[in-house]
N, C-alpha and C positions, 0 to 999 in steps of 0.2 A: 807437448801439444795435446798428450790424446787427457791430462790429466785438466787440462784449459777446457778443455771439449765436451767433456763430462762435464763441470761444474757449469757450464753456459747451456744446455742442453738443460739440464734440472733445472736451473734458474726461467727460462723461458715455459717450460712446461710449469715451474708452480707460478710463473706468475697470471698463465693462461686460466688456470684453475681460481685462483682468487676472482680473476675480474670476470666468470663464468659464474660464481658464486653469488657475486654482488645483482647480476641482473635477475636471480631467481624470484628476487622480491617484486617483480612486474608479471609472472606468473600465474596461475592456481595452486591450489594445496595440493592437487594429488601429481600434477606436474612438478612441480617443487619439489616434493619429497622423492620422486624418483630420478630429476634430474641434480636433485643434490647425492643422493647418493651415489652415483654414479661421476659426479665432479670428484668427491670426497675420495674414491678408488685410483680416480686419475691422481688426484690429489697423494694419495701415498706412494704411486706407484712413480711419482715424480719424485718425491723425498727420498725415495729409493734411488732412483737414478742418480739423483743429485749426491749422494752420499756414498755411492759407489763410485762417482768420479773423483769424492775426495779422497775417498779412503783407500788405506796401502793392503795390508794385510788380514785376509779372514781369520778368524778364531772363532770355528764352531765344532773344536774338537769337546769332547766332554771329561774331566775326568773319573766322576759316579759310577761309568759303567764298565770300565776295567779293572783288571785286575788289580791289587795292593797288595798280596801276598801271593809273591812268586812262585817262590819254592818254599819246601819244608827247609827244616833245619837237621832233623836227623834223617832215619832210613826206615820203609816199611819194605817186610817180606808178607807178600797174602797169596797165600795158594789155595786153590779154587777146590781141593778134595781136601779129603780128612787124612790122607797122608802126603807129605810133601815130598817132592821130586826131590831126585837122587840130589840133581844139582843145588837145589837150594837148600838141602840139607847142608850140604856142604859149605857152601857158603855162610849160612848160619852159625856153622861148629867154626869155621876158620875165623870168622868174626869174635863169640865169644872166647875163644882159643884167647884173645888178646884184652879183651876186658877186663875191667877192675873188679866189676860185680855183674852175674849176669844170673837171670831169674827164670825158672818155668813153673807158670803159674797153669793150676789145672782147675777148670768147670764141673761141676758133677755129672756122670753120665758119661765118660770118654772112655771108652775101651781099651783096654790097657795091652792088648796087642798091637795097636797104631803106632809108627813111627816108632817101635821098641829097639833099634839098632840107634836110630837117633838120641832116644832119650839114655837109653848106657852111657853113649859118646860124651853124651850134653852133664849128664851129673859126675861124670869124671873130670872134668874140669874145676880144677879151685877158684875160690871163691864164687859158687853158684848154691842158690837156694831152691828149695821149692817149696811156693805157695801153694796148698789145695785152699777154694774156694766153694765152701759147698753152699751159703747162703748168702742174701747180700749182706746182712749185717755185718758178714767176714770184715768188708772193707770199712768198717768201722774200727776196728781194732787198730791203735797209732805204730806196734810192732810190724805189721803187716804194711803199712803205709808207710814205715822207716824206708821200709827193704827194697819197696817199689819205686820209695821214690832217690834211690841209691842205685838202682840197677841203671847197665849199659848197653845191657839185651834183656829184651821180655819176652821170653816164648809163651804166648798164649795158645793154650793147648783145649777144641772143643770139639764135640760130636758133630758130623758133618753137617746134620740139621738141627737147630738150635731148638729145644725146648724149651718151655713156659719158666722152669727153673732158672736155665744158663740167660736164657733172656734178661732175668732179673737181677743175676748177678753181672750182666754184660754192659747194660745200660749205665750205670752208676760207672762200672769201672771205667769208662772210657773215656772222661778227662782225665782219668791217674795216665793212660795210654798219650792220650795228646799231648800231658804234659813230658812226657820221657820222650817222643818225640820231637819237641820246642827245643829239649835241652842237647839235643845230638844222639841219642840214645835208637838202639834198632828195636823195631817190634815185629816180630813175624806174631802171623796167625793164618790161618786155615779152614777151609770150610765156609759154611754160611755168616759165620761171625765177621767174615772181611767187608758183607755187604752193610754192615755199618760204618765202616770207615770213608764212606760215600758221603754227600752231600745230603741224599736222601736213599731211604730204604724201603722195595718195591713187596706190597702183597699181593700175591693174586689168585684169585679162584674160577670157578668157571665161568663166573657173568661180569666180573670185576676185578678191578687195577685199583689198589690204594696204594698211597707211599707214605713217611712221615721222613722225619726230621735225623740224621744220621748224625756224626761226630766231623767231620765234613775234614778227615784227616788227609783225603787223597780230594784234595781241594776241585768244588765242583764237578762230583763224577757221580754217577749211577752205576754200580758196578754188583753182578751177577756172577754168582759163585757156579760149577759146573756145568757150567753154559753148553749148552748143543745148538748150532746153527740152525736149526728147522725151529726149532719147539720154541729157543726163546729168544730170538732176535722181535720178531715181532711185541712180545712184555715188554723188552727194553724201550721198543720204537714208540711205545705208546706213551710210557714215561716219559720220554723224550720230548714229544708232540706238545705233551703239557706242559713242559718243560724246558725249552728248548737252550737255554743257557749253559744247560747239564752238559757231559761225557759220558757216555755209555761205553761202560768195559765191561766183559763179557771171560772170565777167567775157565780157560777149562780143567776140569777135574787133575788134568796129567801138566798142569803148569802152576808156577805162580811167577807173579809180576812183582819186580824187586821197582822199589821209587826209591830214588837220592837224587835229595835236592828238587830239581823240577824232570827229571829226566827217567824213563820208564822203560826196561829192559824183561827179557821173560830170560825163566830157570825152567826146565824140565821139556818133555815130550812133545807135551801139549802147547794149546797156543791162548794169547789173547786177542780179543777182538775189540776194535775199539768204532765206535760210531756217533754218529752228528745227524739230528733228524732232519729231513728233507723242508724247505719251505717254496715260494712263489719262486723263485728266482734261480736255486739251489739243489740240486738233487741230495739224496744219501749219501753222507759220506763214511765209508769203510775201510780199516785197514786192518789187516793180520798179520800179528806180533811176533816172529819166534825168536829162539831162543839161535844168538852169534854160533855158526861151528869154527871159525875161523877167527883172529882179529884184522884179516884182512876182507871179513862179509860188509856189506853193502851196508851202511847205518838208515838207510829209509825204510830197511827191512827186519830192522830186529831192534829199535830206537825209537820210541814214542818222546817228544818233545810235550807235556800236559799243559804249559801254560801254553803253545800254542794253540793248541785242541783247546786248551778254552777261548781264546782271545777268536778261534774261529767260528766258534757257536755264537759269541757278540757277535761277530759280524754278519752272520746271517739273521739275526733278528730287525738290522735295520736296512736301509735302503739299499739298494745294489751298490755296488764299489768295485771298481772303481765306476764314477758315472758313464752315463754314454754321452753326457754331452760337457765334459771338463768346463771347468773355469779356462781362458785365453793364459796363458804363459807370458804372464805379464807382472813385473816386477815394477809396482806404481812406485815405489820411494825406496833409495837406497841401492845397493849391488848386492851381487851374491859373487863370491869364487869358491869354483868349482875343481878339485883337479881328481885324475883318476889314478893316485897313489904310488908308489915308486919316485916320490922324490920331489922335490919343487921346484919350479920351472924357475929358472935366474931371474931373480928380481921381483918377483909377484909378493912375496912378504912386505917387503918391502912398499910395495903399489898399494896391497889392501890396507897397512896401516895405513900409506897417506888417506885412503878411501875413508878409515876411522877417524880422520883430523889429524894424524902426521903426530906433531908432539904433543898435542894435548888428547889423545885416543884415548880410550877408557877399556882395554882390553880382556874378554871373558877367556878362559880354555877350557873347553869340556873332552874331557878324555872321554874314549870308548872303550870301556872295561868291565869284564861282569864281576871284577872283585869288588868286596862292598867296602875296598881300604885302597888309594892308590897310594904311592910316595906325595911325600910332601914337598918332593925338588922335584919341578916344571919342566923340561929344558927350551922349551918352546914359552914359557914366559918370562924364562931368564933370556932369552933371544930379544924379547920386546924390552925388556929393560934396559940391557946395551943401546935401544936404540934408542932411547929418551923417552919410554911414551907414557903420558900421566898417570897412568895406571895399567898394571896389566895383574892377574889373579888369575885361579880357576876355579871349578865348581866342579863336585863330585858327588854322587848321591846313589843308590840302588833302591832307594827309599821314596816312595811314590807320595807319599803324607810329607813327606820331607820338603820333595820338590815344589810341592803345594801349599805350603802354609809356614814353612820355617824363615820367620823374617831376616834373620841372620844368611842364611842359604841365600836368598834371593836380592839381599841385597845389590851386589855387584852388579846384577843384571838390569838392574830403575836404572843406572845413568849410563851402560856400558855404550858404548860407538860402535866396537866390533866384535865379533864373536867367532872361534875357531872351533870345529868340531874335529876330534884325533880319530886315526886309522883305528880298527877291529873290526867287530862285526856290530853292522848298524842295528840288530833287534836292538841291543843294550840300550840303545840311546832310546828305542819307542818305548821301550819298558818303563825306564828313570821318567821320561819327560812327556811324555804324550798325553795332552788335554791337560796338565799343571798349571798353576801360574807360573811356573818358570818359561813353559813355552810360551805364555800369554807376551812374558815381556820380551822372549827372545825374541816376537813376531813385532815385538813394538821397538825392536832398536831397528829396523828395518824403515815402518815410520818413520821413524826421527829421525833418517834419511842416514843410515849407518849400512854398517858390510857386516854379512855372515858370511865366513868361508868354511873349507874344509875337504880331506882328504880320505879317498880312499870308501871307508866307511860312513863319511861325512862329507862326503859327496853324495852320496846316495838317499840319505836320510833328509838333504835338501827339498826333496819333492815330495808330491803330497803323494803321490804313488811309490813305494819304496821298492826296491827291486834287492833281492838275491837275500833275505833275510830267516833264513828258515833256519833254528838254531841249533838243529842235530848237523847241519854241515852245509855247506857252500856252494853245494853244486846246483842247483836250480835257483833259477831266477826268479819264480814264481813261488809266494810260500804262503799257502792260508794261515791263517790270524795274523799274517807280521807284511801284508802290503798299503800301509799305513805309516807313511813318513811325516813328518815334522812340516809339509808342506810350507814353506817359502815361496816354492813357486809350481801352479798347477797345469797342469796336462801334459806333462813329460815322467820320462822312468830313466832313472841314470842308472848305468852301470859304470863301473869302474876297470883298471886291468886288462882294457879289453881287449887290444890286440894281444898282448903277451899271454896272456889266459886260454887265448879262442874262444871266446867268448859269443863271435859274430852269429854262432847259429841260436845263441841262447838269445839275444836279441829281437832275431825275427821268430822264434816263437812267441815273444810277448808281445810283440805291435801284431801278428797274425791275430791273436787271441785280443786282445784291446787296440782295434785300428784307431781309436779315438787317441790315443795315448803318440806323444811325438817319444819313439826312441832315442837315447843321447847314447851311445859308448865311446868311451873319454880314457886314451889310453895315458900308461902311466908318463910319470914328468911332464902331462899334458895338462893345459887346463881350459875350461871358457870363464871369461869374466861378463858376466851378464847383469845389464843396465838397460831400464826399461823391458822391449824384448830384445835386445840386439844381445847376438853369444858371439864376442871375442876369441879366439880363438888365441893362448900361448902355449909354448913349450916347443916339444923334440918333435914330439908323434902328430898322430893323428885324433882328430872327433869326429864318430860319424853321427848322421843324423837320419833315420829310420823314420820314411814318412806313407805312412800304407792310403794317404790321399793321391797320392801318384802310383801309378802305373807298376807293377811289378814285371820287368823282361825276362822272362826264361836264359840263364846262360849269361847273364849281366849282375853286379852286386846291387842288391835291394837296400841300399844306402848312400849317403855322400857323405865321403872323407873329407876335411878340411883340415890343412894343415896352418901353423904358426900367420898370424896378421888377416886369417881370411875373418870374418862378421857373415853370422849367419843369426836371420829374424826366424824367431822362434812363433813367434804368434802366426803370422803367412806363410810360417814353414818355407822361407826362400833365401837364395844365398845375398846376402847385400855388396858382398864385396870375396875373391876368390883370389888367394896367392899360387895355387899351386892346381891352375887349369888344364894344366900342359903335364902332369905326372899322375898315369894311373895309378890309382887305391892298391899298395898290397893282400894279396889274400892270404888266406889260412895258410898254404901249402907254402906259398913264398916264405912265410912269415916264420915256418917251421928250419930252411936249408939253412 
């Protein structure tokens, strides 16, 4: 009906506009022109309406302005003094310790009393060379360029503040560096020379801030070598203003910041600082790095995630997010199932093939995995194959270019019916797919009046508000750069696990903080199957529904549980239909005897 409603609505509105158009010609000129244009606006603003009654799913994610290179491939060590901490020396030695070839290369000008206990350690090890560098033409020589480009560590060894010399020998050398870095190779360095391993490198003097062009190795970052909170936060901030896409890392003298992969840990005394410049919507955002005493410390404390720190700086350059006034939770064509992992609920496989078209389904699997290889046996498509259905495959990618434009990759997904997304952790899936044409067409089997389902981690990634995605760990629900799901269906935040997790307090901190937002927590073996707005409600447990347009009572749960056959309308936020009115909601403490 409401999909009848919309196209009768836009039909009557353009046709009101035409025969408003037609009588202008009885008019004046300067009436005419103003009252045509103002038909002409109704005029679009009906084709609009008219087109959102037909149409099923938005696709206005982009993919331009995210990330395409995650993580590195090998490991940087860059310490913000001219001598490196105890710890990452050590780390360095225990790494080369195991290398096939491993290189300390020396700039002119380094004081040969620096790191002197390190560098004993360092040339006692076989197979290690050492390059001196004294001009650039050095790196013209092909011996020189064998060795570097054979090494497995490159200790780049320079004076804390770079000179006009080492400059010139720095510049040039630092594709030989990206490259040893591409191929898994470790590169420590120290001192001023780590601020070109940034995206961009900051000058400044007393009336001026200039930056240029870095090796851009610690992907999108402005990073400042012997940082002091007073004197140079504000240089960074200013960089940033102008910049605001950037990372601002701030390394102090008594630390350095070890990157593998996309993930950013501190060695030594000292600490990193990392920051996000403020805009209209946004304040500062800060955090200080140190270094784990335990491996049972807190990872939001001693873990920098850098693709999320980027993917959060995008998000502050464009509109607020999530909005304050959602799209309706309304699913025009197709189903979605949902379940919140631990198991699946009897018979619902089953259910969403037939939703796919039963034997003739055309079935995708997208595993959630942040390996860039999965196995080649399915077991969840060899399940769909027992059961007849014309096609079932999956689709695996880490590869953002991939998911985007490889014809072969995307194949399966132009005619699939149904789509299953597997349990992990949902960044992965925003990572591979977000704004691709792969999402373009998972949003159009939807369209073509098809089922996406999915568990767990793919339950979550359902909505356009993505909840609990933050990739150093699990525990918050809330995670800048990664609250951007795959949006199927908008103005809700799913969580998963949630009664067995406890999850219920991390819920109502997200509808406190986004009242616009309908909370789902979908415990495990449970699921909703939602058509139109209407959430089905199967399995064991319970789904609650977190709605901060009602009333919060002191001393009463700030949600309703629904259990197995209840139907609850997601759009008017109301129950349509209740199995289990007569048994109070378990809480937390029950939940634990």
């Amino acid at each position: 009906m409401g999909e009848i409603a919309g196209k009768t609505a836009g039909y009557c509105l353009l046709l009101s506009a035409l025969r408003s158009t037609v009588k202008l010609k009885e008019m004046g000129a300067s009436q005419m022109i103003l009252r045509s244009t103002m038909k002409m606006v109704c005029l679009l603003f009906s084709v609009l309406a008219l087109c959102d009654g037909v149409s099923g799913q938005e696709f206005d994610e982009s993919f331009e302005l995210w990330p395409v290179d995650l993580k590195i491939n090998g490991t940087v060590l860059a310490g913000g003094g001219s001598e490196l901490p105890e710890a990452a020396a050590e780390y360095l030695l225990a790494v080369s310790s195991r290398a096939e070839m491993i290189v300390r290369v020396q700039l002119p000008n380094v004081k040969q009393e620096l790191n002197s206990k390190t560098k004993a350690k360092f040339d006692e090890i076989e197979n290690h060379q050492v390059v001196n560098l004294l001009k650039a033409t050095d790196l013209g020589k092909a011996s020189t360029l064998a060795i570097l480009e054979a090494a497995k560590v490159i200790w780049l060894q320079t004076e804390q503040v770079l000179g006009d010399s080492s400059k010139d020998i720095l510049v040039p050398l630092l594709p030989v560096l990206s490259k040893a870095v591409g191929r898994g190779a470790l590169v420590c360095v120290n001192g001023s020379a780590i601020e070109y391993f940034g995206r961009l490198v900051t000058t400044s003097t007393e009336n001026s801030i200039s930056f240029r062009e870095g090796e851009d190795l610690v992907f999108d970052s402005v990073i400042k070598a012997g940082y002091r909170d007073e004197t140079e936060r504000n240089t960074l901030l200013s960089v940033l203003s102008a910049n605001p896409s950037c990372v601002g890392i701030g390394v102090e003298s008594e630390a350095s910041i070890l990157l593998s992969g996309r993930k950013i840990r501190v060695l030594g005394d000292g600490a990193a600082v990392f920051v996000l410049a403020a805009n209209e919507t946004k304040p500062i955002r800060i955090q200080v790095l140190r270094q784990a005493q335990s491996r049972r410390a807190n990872p939001y404390e001693t873990i920098v995630d850098l693709t999320a720190w980027r993917r959060d700086a995008i998000d502050r350059m464009g509109e607020l997010f999530p909005p304050s006034r959602p799209r309706s939770p309304l699913v025009k064509n197709g189903s979605l199932v949902i379940v919140g992992g631990g198991g699946m609920p009897a018979g619902l496989m089953e259910e969403m093939v037939g939703l796919a078209g039963g034997p003739k389904a055309r079935m995708v699997y997208v595993p959630c995995s942040e390996s860039d290889e999965v196995s080649s046996s399915q077991r969840i498509v060899e399940i769909w194959e027992k059961m007849g259905v014309e096609s079932a495959t999956f689709i695996h990618t880490k590869d953002r270019e991939k998911a985007n434009s490889d014809e072969a990759f995307l194949a399966p997904l132009r005619n699939a019916t149904g789509i299953w997304f597997g349990g992990g952790r949902q960044w992965n899936l925003a990572d591979s797919y977000f704004g691709t044409e792969a999402h373009r067409l998972m949003k159009q089997v939807l369209d073509r009046g098809g089922v996406i389902g999915g568990s767990s981690a793919g339950a979550s990634i359902q909505a356009r508000y993505m909840c609990r995605a933050n990739p150093v760990a699990n525990f918050d629900i809330m995670a800048p750069g990664y609250e951007r799901g795959l949006g199927f269906i908008s103005g809700v935040a799913i969580d998963q696990h949630f009664s067995q997790r406890r999850r219920q307090r991390d819920m109502t901190s997200l509808v406190n903080r986004y009242p616009q937002l309908l909370g789902i927590g979908i415990d495990e073996a449970t699921a909703i199957v939602v058509t139109q707005s209407n959430a089905r409600v199967v399995g064991k447990g319970k789904v609650h529904f977190y709605d901060r347009k009602r009333p919060v009572v002191p001393g009463q749960d700030d949600f309703i549980a629904l259990e197995e056959g209840s139907v609850f309308d997601l759009a008017s936020r109301s129950i349509v239909e209740e199995t289990n009115s007569s048994k109070p909601s378990s809480s937390p403490s029950e939940k634990a005897k």
